[in-house]
One Martini backbone bead per residue (centre of mass of N, CA, C, O) as a GRO file, in nm:
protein
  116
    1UNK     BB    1  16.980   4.796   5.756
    2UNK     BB    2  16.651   4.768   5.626
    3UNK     BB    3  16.455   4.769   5.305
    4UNK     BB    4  16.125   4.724   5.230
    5UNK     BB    5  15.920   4.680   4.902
    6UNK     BB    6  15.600   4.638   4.817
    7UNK     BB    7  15.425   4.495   4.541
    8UNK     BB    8  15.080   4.411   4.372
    9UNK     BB    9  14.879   4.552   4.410
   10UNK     BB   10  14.513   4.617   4.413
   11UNK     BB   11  14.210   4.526   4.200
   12UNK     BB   12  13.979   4.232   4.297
   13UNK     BB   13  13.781   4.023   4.256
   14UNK     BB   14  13.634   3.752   4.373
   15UNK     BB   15  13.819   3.492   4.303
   16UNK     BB   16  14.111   3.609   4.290
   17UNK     BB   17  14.427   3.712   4.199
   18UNK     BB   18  14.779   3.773   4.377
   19UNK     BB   19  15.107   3.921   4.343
   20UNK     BB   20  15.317   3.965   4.634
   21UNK     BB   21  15.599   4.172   4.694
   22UNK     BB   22  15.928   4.153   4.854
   23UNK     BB   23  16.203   4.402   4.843
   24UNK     BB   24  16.521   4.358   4.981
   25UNK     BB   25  16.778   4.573   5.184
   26UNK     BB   26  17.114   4.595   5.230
   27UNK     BB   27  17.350   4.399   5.454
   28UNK     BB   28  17.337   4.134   5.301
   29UNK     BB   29  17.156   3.868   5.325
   30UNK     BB   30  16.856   3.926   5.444
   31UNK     BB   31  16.722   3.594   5.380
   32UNK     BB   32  16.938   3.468   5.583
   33UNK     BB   33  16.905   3.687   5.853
   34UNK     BB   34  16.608   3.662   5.836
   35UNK     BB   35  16.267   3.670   5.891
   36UNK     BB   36  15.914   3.653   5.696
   37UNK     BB   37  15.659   3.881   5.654
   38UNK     BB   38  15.272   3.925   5.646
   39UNK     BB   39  15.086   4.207   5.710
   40UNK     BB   40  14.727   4.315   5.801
   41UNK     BB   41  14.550   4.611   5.734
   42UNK     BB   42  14.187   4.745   5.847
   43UNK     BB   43  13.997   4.970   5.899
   44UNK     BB   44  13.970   4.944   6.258
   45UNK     BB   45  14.221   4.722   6.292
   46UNK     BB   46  14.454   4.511   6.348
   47UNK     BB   47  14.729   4.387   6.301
   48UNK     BB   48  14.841   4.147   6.131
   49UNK     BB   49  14.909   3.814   6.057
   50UNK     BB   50  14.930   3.585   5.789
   51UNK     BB   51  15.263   3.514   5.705
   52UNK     BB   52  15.544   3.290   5.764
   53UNK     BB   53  15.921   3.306   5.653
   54UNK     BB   54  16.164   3.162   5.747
   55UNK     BB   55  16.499   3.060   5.698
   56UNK     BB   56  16.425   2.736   5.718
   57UNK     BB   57  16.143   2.742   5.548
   58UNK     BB   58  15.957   2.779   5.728
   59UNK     BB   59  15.570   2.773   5.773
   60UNK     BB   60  15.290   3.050   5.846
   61UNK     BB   61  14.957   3.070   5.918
   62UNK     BB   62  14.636   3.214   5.895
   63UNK     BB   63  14.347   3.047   5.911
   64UNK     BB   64  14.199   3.231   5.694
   65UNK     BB   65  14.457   3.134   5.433
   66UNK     BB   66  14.454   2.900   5.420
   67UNK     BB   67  14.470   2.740   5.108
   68UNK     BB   68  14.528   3.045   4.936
   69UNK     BB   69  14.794   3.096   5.043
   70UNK     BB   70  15.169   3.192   4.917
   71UNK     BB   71  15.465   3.145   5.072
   72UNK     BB   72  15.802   3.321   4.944
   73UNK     BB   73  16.143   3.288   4.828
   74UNK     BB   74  16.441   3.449   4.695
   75UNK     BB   75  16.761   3.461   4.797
   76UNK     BB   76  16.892   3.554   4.511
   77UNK     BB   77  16.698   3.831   4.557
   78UNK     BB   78  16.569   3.926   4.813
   79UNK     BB   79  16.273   3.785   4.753
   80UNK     BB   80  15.915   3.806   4.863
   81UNK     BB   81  15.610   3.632   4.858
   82UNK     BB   82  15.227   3.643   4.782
   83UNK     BB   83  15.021   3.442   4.723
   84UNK     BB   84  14.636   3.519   4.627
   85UNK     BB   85  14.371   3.325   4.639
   86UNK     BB   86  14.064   3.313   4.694
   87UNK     BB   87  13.950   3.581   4.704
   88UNK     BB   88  13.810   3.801   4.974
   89UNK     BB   89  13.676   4.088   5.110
   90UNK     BB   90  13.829   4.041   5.368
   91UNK     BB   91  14.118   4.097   5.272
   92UNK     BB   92  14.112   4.397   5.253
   93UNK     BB   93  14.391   4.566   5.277
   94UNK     BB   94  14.697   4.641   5.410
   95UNK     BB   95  14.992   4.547   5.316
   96UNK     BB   96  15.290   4.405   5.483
   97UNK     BB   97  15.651   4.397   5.512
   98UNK     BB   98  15.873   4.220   5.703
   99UNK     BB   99  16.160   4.208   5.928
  100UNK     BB  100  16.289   3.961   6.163
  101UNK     BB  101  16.470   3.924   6.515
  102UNK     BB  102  16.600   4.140   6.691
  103UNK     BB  103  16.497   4.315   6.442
  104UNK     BB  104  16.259   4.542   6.289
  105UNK     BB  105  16.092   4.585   5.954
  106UNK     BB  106  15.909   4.809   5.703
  107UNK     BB  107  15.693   4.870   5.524
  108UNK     BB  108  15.481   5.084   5.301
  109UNK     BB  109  15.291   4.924   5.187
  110UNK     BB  110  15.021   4.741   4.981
  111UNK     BB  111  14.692   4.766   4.839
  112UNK     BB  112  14.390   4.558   4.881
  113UNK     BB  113  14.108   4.510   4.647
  114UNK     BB  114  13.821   4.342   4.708
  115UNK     BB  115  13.576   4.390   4.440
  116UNK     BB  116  13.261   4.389   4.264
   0.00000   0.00000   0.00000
């Protein structure tokens, strides 16, 4: 069983920065036995995936956030982070923390509201 915790969203104005965290919890170092992603939905959409970061390090983006955002992980926290810099309107979501391999772990997500 896995417990994933998301937090750092907030409101924040266009071309503004914010970093969620993603605390994960469980039976041993959980960012070593899964991959780690950040996914988000938006009223009337489906979820996306944003970000996802490997075991091995190996890290994709989806083409809105290139250059923007930055996935990150510390595995001695077993802490998972979503760097969002040059927010745009379009980002406003609800984020979620994922953790995946042959199962999967959800966050109850946190709001990023970005508006000016």
């Amino acid at each position: 069983q896995v417990h994933l915790v998301e937090s750092g969203g907030g409101l924040v104005q266009p071309g503004g920065s914010l970093r969620l965290s993603c605390a994960a919890s469980g039976t041993g170092s959980i960012l070593s036995m899964y991959n780690m992603a950040w996914f988000r939905q938006s009223p009337g959409k489906a979820r996306e995936v944003v970000a996802i970061i490997r075991r091995d390090n190996s890290t994709y983006y989806t083409d809105s956030v290139k250059g923007r955002f930055t996935i990150s992980k510390d595995n001695a926290n077993d802490t998972v982070y979503l760097l969002m810099d040059s927010l745009k309107l379009e980002d406003t979501a609800v984020y979620y923390c994922n953790a995946f391999n042959t199962q999967d772990y959800w966050g109850q997500g946190t709001q990023v509201t970005v508006s000016s």
